[in-house]
SESE-901470 format. One record per residue (C-alpha): residue in one letter; residue number from 1; x, z, y. Coordinates in Angstrom, 2 decimals. Layout:
! residues N
 residu num      c1      c3      c2
      a NUM       X       Z       Y
...
***
This chain:
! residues 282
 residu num      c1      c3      c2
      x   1  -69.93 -118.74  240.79
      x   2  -70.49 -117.25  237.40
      x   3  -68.75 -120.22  236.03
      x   4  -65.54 -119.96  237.61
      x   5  -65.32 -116.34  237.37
      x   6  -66.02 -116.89  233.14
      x   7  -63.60 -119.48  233.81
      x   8  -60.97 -117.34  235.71
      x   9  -61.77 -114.66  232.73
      x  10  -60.64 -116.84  229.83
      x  11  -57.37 -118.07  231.28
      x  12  -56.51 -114.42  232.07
      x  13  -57.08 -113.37  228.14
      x  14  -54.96 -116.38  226.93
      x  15  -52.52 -115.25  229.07
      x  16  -52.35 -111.92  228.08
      x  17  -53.20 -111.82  224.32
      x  18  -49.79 -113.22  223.62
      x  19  -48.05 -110.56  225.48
      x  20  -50.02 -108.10  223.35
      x  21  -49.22 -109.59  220.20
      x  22  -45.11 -109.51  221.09
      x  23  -45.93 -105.90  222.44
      x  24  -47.20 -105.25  219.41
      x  25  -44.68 -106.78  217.08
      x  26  -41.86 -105.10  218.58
      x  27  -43.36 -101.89  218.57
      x  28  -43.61 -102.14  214.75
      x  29  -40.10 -103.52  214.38
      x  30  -39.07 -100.35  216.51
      x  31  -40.87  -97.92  214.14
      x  32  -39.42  -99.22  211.35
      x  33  -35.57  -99.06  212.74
      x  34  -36.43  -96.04  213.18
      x  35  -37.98  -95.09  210.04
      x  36  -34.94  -96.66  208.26
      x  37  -32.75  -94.89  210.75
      x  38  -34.27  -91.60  209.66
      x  39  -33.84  -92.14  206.15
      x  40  -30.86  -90.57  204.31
      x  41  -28.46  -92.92  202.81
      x  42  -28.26  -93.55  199.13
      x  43  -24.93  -91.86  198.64
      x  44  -26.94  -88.71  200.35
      x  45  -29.58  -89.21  198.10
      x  46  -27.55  -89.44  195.10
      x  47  -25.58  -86.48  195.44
      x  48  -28.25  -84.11  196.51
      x  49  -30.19  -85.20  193.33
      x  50  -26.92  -84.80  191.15
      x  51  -26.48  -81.30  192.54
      x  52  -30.02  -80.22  191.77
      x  53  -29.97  -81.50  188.69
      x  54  -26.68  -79.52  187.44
      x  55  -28.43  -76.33  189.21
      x  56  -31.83  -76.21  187.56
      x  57  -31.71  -74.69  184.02
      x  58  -33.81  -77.18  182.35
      x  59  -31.66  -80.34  183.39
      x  60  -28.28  -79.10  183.83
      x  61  -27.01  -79.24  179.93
      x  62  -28.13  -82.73  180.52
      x  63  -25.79  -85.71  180.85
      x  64  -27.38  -87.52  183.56
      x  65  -25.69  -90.19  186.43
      x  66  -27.72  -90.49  189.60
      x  67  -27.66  -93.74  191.76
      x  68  -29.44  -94.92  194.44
      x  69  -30.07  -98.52  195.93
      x  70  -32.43  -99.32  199.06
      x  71  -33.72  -95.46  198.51
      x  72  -34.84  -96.56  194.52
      x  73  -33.03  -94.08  192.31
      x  74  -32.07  -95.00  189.30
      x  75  -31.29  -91.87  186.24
      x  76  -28.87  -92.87  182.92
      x  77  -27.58  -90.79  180.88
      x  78  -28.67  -88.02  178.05
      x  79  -31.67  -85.85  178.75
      x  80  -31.53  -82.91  176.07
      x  81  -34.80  -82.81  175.50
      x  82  -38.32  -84.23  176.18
      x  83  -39.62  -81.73  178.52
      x  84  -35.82  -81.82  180.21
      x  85  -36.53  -85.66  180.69
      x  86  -39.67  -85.20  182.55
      x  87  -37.63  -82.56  185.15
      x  88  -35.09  -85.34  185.59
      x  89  -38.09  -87.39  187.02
      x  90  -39.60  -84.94  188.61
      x  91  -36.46  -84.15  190.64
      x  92  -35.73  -87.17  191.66
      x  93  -39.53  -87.97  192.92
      x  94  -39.08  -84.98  195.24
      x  95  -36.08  -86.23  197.22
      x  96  -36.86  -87.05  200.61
      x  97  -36.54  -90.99  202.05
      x  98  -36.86  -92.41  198.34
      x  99  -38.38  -95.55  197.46
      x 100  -39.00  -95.18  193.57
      x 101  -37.76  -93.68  190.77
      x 102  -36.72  -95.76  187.49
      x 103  -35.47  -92.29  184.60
      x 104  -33.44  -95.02  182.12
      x 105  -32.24  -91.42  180.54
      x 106  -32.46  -91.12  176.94
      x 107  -33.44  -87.67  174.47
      x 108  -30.95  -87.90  171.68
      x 109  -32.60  -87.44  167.55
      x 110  -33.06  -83.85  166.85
      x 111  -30.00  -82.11  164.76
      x 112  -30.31  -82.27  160.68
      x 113  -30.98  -78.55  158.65
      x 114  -29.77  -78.48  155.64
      x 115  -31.55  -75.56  154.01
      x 116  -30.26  -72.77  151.78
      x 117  -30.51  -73.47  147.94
      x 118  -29.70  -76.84  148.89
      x 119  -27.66  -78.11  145.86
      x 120  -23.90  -79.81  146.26
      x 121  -22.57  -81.56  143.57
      x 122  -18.65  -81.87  144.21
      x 123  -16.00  -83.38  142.26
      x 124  -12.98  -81.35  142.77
      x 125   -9.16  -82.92  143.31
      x 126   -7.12  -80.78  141.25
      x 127   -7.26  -78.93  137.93
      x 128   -8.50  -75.16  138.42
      x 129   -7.96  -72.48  135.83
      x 130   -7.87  -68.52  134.88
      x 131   -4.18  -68.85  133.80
      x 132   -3.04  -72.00  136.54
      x 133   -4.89  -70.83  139.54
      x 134   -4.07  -67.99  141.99
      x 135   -7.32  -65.63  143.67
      x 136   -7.34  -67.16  147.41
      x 137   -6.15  -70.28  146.58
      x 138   -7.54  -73.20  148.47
      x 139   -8.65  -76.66  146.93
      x 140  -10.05  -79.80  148.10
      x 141  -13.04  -81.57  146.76
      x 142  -15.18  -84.60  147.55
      x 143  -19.38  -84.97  147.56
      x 144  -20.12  -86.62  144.22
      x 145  -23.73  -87.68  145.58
      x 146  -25.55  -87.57  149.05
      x 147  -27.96  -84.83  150.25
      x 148  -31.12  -86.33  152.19
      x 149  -32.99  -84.23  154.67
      x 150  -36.40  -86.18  155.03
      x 151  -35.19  -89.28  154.50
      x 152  -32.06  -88.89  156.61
      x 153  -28.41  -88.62  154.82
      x 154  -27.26  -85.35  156.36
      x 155  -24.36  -85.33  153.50
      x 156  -22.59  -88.73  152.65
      x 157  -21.30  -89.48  149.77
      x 158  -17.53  -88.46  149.79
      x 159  -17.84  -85.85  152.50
      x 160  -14.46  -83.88  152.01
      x 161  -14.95  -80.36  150.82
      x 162  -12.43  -77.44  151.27
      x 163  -13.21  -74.66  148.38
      x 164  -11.30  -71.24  147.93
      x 165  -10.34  -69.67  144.54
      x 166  -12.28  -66.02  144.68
      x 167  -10.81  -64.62  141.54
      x 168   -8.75  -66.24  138.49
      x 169   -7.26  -64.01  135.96
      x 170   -5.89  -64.91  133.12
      x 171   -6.96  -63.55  129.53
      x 172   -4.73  -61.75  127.77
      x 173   -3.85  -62.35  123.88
      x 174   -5.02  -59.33  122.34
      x 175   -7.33  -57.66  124.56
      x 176   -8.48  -58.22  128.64
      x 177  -10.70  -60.41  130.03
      x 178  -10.32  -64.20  131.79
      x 179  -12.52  -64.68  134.94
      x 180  -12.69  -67.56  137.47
      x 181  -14.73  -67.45  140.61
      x 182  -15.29  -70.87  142.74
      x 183  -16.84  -71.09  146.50
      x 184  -16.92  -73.56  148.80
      x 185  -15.69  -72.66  152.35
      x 186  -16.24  -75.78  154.57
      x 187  -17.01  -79.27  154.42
      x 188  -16.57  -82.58  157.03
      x 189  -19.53  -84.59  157.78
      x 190  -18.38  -88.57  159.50
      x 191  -15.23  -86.40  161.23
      x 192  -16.33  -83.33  162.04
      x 193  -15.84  -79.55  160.18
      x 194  -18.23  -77.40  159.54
      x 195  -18.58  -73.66  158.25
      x 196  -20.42  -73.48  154.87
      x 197  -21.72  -70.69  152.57
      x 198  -22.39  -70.97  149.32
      x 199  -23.14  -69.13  145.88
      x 200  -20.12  -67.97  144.07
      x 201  -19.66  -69.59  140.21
      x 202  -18.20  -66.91  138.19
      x 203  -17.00  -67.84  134.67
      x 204  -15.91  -64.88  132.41
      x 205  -14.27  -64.71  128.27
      x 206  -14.67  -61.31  126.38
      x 207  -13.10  -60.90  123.49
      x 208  -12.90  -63.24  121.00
      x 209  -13.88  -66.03  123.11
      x 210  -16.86  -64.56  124.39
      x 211  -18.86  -65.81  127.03
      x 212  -20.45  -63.99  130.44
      x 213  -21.95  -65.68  133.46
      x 214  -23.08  -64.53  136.92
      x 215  -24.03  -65.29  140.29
      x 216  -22.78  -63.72  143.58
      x 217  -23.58  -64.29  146.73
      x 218  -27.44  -63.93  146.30
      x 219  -29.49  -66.54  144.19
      x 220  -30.68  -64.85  140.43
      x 221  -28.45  -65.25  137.27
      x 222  -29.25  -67.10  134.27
      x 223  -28.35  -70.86  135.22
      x 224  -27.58  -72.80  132.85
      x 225  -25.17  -76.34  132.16
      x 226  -25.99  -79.23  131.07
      x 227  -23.64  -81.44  129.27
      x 228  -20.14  -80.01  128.97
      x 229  -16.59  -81.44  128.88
      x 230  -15.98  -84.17  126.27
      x 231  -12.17  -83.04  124.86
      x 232  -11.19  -81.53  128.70
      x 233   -9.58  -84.59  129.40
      x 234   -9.11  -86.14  132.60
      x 235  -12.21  -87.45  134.33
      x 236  -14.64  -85.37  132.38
      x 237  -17.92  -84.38  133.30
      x 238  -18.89  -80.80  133.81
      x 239  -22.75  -81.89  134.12
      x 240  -25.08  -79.82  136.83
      x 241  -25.73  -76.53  137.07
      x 242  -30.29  -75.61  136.87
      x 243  -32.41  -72.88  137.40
      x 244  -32.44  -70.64  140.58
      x 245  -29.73  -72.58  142.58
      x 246  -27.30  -71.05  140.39
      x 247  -25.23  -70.77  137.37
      x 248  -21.67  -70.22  135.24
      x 249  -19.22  -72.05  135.75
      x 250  -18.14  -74.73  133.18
      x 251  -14.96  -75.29  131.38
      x 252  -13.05  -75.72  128.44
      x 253  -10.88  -73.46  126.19
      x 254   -7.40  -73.41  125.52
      x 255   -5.96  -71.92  122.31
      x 256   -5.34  -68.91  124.19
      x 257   -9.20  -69.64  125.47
      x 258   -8.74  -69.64  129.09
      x 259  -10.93  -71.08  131.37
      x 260   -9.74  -74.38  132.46
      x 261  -11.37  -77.09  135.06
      x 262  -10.08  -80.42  134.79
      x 263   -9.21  -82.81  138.30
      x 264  -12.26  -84.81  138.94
      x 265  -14.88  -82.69  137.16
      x 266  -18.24  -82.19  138.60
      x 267  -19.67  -78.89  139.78
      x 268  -22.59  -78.13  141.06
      x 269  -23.03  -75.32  144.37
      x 270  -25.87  -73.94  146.12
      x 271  -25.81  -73.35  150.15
      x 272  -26.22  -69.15  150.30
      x 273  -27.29  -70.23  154.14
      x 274  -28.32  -73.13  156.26
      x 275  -26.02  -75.79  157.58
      x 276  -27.04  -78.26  160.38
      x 277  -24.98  -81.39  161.26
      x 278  -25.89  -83.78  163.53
      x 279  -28.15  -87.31  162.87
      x 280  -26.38  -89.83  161.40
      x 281  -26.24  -92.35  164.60
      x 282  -24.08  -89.38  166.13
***
């Protein structure tokens, strides 16, 4: 008797255990319709991590594109920072119904400061003089060698340079002084303009020929050039300006010894205040 009932037994499991098993399964199939059901779609997802992006302070003067595939968002773009990357993730990792989180973003190189009493050594376009030029006349000039900010060029080579005449008078024959004043207004960096100070060359003739120099514009007096013009002829050297950041300015004499600057000489400028640019891969 115990046989047949053990017997009776068995038959009954087999019978059942596959009805379970297909209970089971479609119980778990259910769940996850459901689950996926309950999920928000990617365009959802995408847009409510967009819009919290653009709303929190620390992320929204970042450039960033959200997308979303299957519930894994994916972040490109510009993150301004380190620390503004990190809030990107972290935004994204607290949207509800995602699968992942891959931040592709990227923190752009850190803007170049060029510092005050940083020297420029121009080479201007035009002849400048006591007796030619007028005060608040404009001239152009190029950068006759690159500045480097720790190791990086934050000046090339033939940046374009916009200067201003401050003063220019000429010297009279018998008595009256000659004066010209050079400054450099702004300057263009790979195609973009930028605001510059710097220290004001002043070149002045006393009397017979006599010579005065000053600075203005901060910096200390008492520069000094080296080298000089060879004859004042086209293409001549002024040399650079040392000591303090600043100096006279250079030039040659007429008969009537007025100060004259020949096209393409070289002068030498300090920055009165800091200029930043961006790196050079911008």
């Amino acid at each position: 008797m115990r046989r047949k009932t053990s017997g009776s037994g068995g038959k009954l499991v087999r019978k059942i255990f596959p009805h379970a098993i297909a209970i089971v399964m479609t119980a778990l199939l259910l769940g996850f319709s459901i689950a996926c059901s309950s999920r928000p779609s990617d365009e959802t997802i995408s847009k409510d991590i967009q819009s919290r992006v653009e709303a929190d302070p620390d992320t929204k003067d970042s450039t960033v594109s959200v997308a979303s595939k299957d519930g894994k968002v994916v972040l490109t773009g510009t993150a301004k920072s380190p620390a503004a990357q990190q809030k990107l993730e972290q935004i994204a990792r607290q949207e509800p119904g995602i699968t992942g989180v891959d931040n592709q973003t990227a923190v752009p190189p850190p803007p170049i400061v060029v510092p005050a009493g940083t020297e420029l050594v121009v080479t201007v376009g035009q002849a400048l003089g006591s007796k030619t030029s007028q005060t608040g006349q404009t001239f152009l000039a190029t950068v006759a060698q690159p500045v480097t900010v720790d190791g990086q060029t934050a000046i090339p080579k033939g940046s374009t340079i916009n200067g201003t005449v401050v003063t220019a008078k000429e010297k009279g024959k018998v008595k009256g002084e000659g004066q010209l004043s050079l400054t450099l207004r702004s300057i263009t960096v790979r195609g973009h303009t930028y605001h510059i100070q710097t220290i004001t060359l002043d070149s002045t003739i006393k009397g017979k020929g006599k010579r005065t120099a000053a600075t203005t514009g901060g910096g200390a007096a008492g520069g000094a050039l080296i080298g000089g013009l060879a004859g004042g002829g086209k293409g001549a050297g002024i040399g650079a300006l040392v000591g303090a950041g600043a100096g006279f300015l250079g030039g040659t004499f007429t008969g009537n010894k007025q100060i004259e600057i020949p096209a393409e000489s070289a002068l030498t400028f300090a920055l009165s205040a800091p200029l930043t640019v961006p790196p050079p891969s911008q």
